[in-house]
C-alpha positions, 0 to 999 in steps of 0.5 A, spaced: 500 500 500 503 506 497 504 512 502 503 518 496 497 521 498 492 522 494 493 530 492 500 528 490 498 522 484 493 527 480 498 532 477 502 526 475 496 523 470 494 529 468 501 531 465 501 524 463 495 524 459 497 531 457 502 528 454 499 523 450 493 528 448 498 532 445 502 526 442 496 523 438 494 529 436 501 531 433 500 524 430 493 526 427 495 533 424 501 529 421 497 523 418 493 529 416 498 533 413 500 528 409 494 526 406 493 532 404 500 532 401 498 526 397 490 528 395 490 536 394 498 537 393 501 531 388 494 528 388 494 529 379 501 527 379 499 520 383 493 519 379 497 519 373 502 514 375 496 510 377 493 511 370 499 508 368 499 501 372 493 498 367 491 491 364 495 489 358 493 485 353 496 480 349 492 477 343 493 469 341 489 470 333 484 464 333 486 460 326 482 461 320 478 456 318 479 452 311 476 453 305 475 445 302 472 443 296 467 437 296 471 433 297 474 436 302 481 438 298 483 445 301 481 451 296 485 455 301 488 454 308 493 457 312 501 456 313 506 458 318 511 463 315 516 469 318 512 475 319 516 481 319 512 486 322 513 494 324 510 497 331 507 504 328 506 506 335 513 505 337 516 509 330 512 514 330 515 516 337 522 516 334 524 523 331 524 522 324 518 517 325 522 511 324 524 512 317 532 510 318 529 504 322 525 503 316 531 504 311 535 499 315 529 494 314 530 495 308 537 494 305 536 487 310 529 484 307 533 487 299 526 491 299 527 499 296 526 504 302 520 507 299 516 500 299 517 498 306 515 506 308 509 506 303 506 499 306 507 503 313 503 508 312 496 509 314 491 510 308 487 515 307 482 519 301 488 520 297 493 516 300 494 511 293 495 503 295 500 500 297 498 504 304 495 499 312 488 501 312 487 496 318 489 499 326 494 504 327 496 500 334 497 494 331 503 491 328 503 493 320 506 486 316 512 489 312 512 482 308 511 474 311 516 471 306 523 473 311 527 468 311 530 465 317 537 468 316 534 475 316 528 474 321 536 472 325 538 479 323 532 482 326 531 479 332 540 480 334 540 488 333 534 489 337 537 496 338 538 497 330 530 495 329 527 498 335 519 497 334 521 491 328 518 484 330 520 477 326 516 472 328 512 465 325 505 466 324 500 462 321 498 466 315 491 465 309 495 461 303 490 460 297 492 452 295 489 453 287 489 445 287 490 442 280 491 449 278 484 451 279 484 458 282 477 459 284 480 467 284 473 471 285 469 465 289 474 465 295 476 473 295 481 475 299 483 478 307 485 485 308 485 487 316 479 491 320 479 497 320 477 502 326 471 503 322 469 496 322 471 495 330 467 501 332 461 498 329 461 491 332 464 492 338 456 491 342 455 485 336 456 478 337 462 478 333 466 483 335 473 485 331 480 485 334 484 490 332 489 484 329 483 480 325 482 479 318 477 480 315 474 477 308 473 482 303 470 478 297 467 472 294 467 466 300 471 469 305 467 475 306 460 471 306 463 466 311 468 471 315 464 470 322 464 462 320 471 462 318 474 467 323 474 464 329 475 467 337 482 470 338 485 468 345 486 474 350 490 474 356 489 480 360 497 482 365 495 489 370 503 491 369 504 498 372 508 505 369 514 500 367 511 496 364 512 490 369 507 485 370 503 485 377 499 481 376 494 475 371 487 478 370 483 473 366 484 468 360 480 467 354 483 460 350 483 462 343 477 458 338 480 456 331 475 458 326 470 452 322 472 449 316 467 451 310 465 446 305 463 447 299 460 444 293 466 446 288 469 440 285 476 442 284 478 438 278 471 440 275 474 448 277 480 446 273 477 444 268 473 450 267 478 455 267 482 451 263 477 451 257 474 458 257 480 461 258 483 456 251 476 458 248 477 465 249 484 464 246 482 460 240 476 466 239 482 471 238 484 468 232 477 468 229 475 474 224 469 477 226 466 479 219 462 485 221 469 488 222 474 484 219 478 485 225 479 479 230 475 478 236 477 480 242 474 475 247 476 480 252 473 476 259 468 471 260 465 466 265 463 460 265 457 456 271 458 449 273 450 447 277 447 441 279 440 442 275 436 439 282 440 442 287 442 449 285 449 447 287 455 450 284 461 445 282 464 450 278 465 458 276 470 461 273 471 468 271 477 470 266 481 474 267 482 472 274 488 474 279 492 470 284 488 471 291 495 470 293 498 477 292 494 480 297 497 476 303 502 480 306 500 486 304 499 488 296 505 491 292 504 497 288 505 493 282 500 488 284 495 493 286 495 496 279 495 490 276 488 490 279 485 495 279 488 500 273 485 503 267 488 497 263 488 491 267 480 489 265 478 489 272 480 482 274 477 482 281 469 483 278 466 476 278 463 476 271 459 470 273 455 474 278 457 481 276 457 481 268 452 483 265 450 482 258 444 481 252 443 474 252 441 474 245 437 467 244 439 463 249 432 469 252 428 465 247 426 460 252 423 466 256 420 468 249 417 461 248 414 461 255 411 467 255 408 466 247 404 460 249 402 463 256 399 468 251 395 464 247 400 461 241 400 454 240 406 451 241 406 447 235 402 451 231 406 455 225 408 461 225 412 464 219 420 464 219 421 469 213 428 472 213 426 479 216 421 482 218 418 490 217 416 494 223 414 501 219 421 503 216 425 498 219 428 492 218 430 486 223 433 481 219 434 473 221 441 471 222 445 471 215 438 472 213 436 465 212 429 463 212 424 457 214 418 458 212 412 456 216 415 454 222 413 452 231 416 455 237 419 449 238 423 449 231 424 456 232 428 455 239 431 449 234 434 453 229 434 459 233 429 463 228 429 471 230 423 472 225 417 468 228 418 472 235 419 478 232 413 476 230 409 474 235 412 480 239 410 486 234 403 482 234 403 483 242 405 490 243 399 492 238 394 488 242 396 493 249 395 499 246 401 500 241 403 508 240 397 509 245 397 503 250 392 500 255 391 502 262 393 495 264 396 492 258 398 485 258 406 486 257 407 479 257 414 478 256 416 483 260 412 480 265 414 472 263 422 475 264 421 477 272 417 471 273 423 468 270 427 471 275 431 476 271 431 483 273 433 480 281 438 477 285 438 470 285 441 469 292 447 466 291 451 465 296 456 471 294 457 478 296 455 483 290 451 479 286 446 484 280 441 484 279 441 485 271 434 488 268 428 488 264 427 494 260 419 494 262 415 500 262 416 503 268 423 501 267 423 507 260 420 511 265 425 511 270 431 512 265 428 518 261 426 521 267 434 521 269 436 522 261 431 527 259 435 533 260 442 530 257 438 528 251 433 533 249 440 538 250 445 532 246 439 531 241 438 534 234 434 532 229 437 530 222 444 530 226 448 524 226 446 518 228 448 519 236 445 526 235 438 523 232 438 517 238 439 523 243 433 527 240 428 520 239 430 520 247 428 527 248 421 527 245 418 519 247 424 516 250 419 513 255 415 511 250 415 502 249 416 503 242 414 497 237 422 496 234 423 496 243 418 489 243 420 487 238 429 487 239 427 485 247 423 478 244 430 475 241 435 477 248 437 483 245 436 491 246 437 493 253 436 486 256 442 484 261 443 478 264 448 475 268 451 467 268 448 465 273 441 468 271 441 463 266 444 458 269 438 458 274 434 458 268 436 452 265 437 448 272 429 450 273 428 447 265 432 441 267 429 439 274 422 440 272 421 448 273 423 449 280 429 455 281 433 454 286 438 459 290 445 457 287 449 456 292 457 454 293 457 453 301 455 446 302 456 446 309 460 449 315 465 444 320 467 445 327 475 445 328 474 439 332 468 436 327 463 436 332 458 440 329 457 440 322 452 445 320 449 443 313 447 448 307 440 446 305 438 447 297 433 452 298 427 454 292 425 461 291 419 460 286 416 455 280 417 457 273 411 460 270 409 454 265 405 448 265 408 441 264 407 440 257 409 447 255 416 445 259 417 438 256 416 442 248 422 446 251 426 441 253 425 437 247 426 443 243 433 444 247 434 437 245 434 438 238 438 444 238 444 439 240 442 435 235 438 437 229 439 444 230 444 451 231 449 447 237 448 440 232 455 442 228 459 442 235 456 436 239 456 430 233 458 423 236 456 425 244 452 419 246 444 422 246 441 416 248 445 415 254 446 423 257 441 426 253 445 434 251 440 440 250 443 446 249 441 454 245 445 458 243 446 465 243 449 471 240 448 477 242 449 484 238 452 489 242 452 497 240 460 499 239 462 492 240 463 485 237 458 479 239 458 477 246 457 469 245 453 464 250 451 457 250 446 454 255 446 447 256 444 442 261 443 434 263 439 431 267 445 432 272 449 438 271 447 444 268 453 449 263 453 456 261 458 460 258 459 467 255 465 470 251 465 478 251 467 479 244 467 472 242 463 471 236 457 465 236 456 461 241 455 455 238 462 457 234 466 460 240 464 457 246 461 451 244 467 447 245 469 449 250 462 446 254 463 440 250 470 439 253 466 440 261 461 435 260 466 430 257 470 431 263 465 430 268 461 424 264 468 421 262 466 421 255 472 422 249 471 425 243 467 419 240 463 419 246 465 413 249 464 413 256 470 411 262 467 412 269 475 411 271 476 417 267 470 421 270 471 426 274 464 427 276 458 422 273 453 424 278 452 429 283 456 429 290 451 428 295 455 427 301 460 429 305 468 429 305 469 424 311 471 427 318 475 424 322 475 423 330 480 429 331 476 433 326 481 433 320 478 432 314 483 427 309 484 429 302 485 426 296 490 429 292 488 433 285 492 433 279 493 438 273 487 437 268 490 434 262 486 434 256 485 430 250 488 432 244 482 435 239 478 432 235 473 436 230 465 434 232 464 433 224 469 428 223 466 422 229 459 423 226 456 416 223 455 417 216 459 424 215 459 431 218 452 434 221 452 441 216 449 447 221 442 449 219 444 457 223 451 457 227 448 463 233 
């Protein structure tokens, strides 16, 4: 027990308590002072460090999908090569802008300076090609055929290369097995562009800024299928770039594998003929212009009558897909898109337009007998017919006397649908047409489908057209004041047209009708069209959707979604009507303008029908067609400039179906020698680990030519017209 009385403790505790009183609260004012310092005073300098403490992403792309044929042969795939590969980003930090660094590149890759700098710059309205019209934050490919030996350089004087990277990277590889290129149906990759990445950054299929994206043809119809998911993993690094942490993964997803209904042989074969039919056409003479022909571009369609699926489609000129992986040359850019290059990326099957000349008159013969005329009744087939002061003459002037429609499509008669069209045009009014005229071969067309889509599966198809009424009114209401300005009457010959134009341009006059009956005038169709058509003659009427895609496989095979042929309408016949057509069409390829082209072909076993067509066209030469089916298969072919069809393109139909059914010269049939005897109806074989095994595909050899006229029994088949 202490003896410190009780007064004497009381100021003790109070100084001590004093003490820590006046301790904490230096403590408190201290802390305060400080926090002060950090969120008042510095506090914009510490949110600027923290800024730079943030997630970083690394991108794994996701494996493009491959692109097979129909038996599971790769049309175009991808394969790992050296990426050289220049960081705007960090170039663009350096004072010169990276141009030394570049410069240096170079002389490494044996590239010029200019080239190299030019495929790093950003595109823009007036920058011309070659220019990255993709992310500028993204890596820029200089070129993806580096060897090792300068990747080496690359990566060991890091300090020379700033902002340069050398790195094996799968990259898209067209494979143009057995030579088929199949150029404007595949198309070709180019990277996103921010544009892109904007609007589909709240879709279900956002782009990355190191994706490629397919610009034309199946790459483009297909880019979501084929793309797949790139890989993300997600570091949070601070200010200096070190890792701090590992945010969150997302495993890459290779993108699936597209099947189509192309047979690369058949492809093969294809473009080898048309591309040897344009070349034979240029040796013929044109007797219009004693000059020779052009044969300036041309497409051929391959179609399972029944289905509407494409085996085959070739458009000439073509180009390798192959020169725009890497990043285009300025020369192959040029040779692309320049004044003389003709246009090569245009897929004339689905894009060129032209008159079809004769191979219309299945659409004429339809539409004559839905308005009344008898198929088998007689029409007279003189050598021209007058409409006022104008003459339309029958090819080289022949005549037939009375004649059917069905003997008319046989011999290709103009005449009797000159005929039958003038009668029709007076029958709604002429000059002064009825409140609701007939037009019924303005409205057959249409229901034929032209002057529409077919909805193939391809990017940027035309839609062609039909010159009806309300088609005249609409194009003189957009002429008119250049005509009426142009026009003069008495003038030359484009004066007095644009004069015509001026007064009653949109007049459907009687020469109009009567032009449009045979294919010609301001008819345009496209192959494909027409391959449509003659499918729907084959199958019993039905028009199908043409369509290349036939089915989309998962990576691991799991999945397989398949393509089904899709209908968009009957033809507008009834079933008599179709079986006269097609027995006219039959005759064609043996009695009539296409029999000189098809003598010895096996009739009764592979029953040929076909039409031929030549269509005039205003400051050109002829544009050649030929449409053809089997029970199987239906060919259309177009030669721009080319002649006749049966004389220019003809042959080279022939050759196909020989190819296809395995037939030689005489006819004679040796299925080991068929590349395609029947449709393909299933598909390539998938194995467990979702590969698909493919045959190999060798170059098309074609058998020496034998002329049809010398493997006829009894002698040569003397053409009664060659249209």
């Amino acid at each position: 027990m202490s003896n410190i009385p009780e007064t004497g403790r009381t100021p003790r505790v109070r100084i001590r308590l004093v003490v820590i009183q006046v301790l904490v609260f230096s403590l408190l004012l201290t802390l305060g002072g400080r926090l002060w310092y950090l969120q008042v005073r510095n506090g914009q300098e510490y949110t600027d460090e923290a800024k730079n403490n943030h997630v970083q992403q690394v991108v794994q792309p996701a494996v493009r999908g491959s692109i097979l044929d129909s038996r599971g042969v790769p049309l175009a795939d991808n394969e790992t090569r050296l990426v050289v590969s220049a960081s705007r980003t960090d170039l663009m930090k350096m004072p010169d802008d990276g141009k030394a660094v570049l410069t240096r590149l170079a002389d490494v890759l044996g590239m010029k300076p200019k080239d190299v700098i030019d495929k790093v710059r950003l595109c823009d309205a007036k920058t011309p090609q070659p220019c990255w019209n993709g992310s500028p934050y993204q890596p820029i490919p200089v070129t993806d055929e580096a060897t090792t030996q300068q990747a080496l350089q690359i990566r060991e004087r890091t300090e020379d290369f700033p902002g340069i990277t050398a790195e094996p990277t799968a990259v898209r590889r067209y494979t143009e097995p057995g030579l088929a290129k199949t150029a404007q149906v595949l198309g070709y990759l180019s990277p996103v562009t921010d544009d892109e990445i904007t609007k589909a950054q709240d879709t279900a299929s956002p782009y990355l800024r190191s994706d490629q994206v397919g610009r034309s043809g199946l790459e483009r119809t297909y880019d979501k299928e084929l793309r797949g998911k790139a890989g993300i993993t997600r570091y949070e690094v601070d200010n200096l770039g070190r890792v701090i942490g590992r945010a969150q993964s997302d495993d890459a997803q290779p993108g699936a594998n597209v099947v189509t209904s192309i047979d690369a042989r058949v492809q093969a074969v294809a473009e080898y003929e048309l591309d040897g039919a344009m070349k034979v056409a240029r040796k013929e003479m044109d007797r219009n212009t004693n000059q020779l022909y052009k044969a300036d571009s041309g497409a051929v369609v391959v179609m399972e009558a029944k289905t509407g699926r494409v085996v085959a489609m070739a458009s000439l000129p073509d180009y390798d897909p192959n020169a725009w992986v890497g990043g285009i040359t300025v020369k192959d850019y040029n040779k692309l898109t320049g004044k003389k290059s003709n246009f090569p990326l245009l897929n004339r099957a689905i894009q060129g337009q032209a008159a079809p000349g004769s191979i219309f008159k299945v659409i004429s013969s339809t539409a004559a007998v839905n308005a009344g005329y008898p198929f088998n009744g007689n029409y007279p087939c003189p050598s021209s017919y007058n409409v006022g002061s104008q003459v339309f003459k029958n090819f080289e002037s022949q005549g037939y006397g009375s004649i059917t429609i069905g003997k008319a499509l046989e011999v290709s008669c103009d005449t009797v649908y000159y005929g039958i069209a003038h009668k029709e045009w007076q029958k709604d009014g002429g000059n002064k047409p009825k409140k609701h005229p007939n037009d019924w071969f303005y409205k057959t067309a249409h229901q034929f489908g032209l002057g529409k889509e077919t909805g193939i599966d391809l990017p940027n198809e035309v839609t062609g057209r039909v010159p009806d009424r309300q088609w005249k009114q609409n194009f003189w209401e957009a002429n008119k004041a250049a005509w009426c300005k142009q026009g003069k009457r008495g003038g030359t010959y484009v004066e007095q047209i644009a004069y015509e134009g001026c007064l009653e341009g949109n007049r459907m006059r009687a020469g109009d009708s009567v032009n449009y009956s045979i294919g010609q005038g301001d008819t345009l169709v496209t192959p494909i069209q027409m391959a449509t058509i003659y499918s729907a003659i084959s199958n019993g009427g039905t028009l199908y959707d043409p369509t290349i895609g036939k089915a989309v496989v998962s990576a691991d095979g799991k999945r397989v979604e398949e393509i089904a042929p899709k209908s968009h309408g009957k033809l507008p016949f009834k079933g008599s009507t179709r079986d006269d057509i097609d027995k006219a069409l039959a005759g064609v390829a043996t009695t009539g303008s296409a029999a000189w082209r098809f003598g010895g072909w096996p009739q009764d076993k592979i029953p040929m029908h076909a039409k031929t067509g030549t269509a005039e066209v205003y400051g050109k030469q002829t544009t050649s067609w030929f449409a053809s089916y089997t029970k199987d298969y239906t060919i259309v072919m177009t030669i721009s400039q080319g002649g006749t069809g049966s004389g220019a393109s003809g042959p080279a139909v022939r050759k196909i179906y020989e190819a296809m059914y395995g037939l030689n010269a005489q006819g004679k049939q040796n299925l080991k020698k068929a590349l395609m005897p029947q449709p393909r109806t299933a598909l390539p074989p998938i194995q467990p680990d979702g590969s698909i095994d493919a045959p190999k595909v060798r170059p098309y050899e074609p058998e020496k030519d034998v002329p049809a006229e010398q493997v006829v029994a009894g002698g040569p088949v003397l053409p009664t017209r060659r249209d």
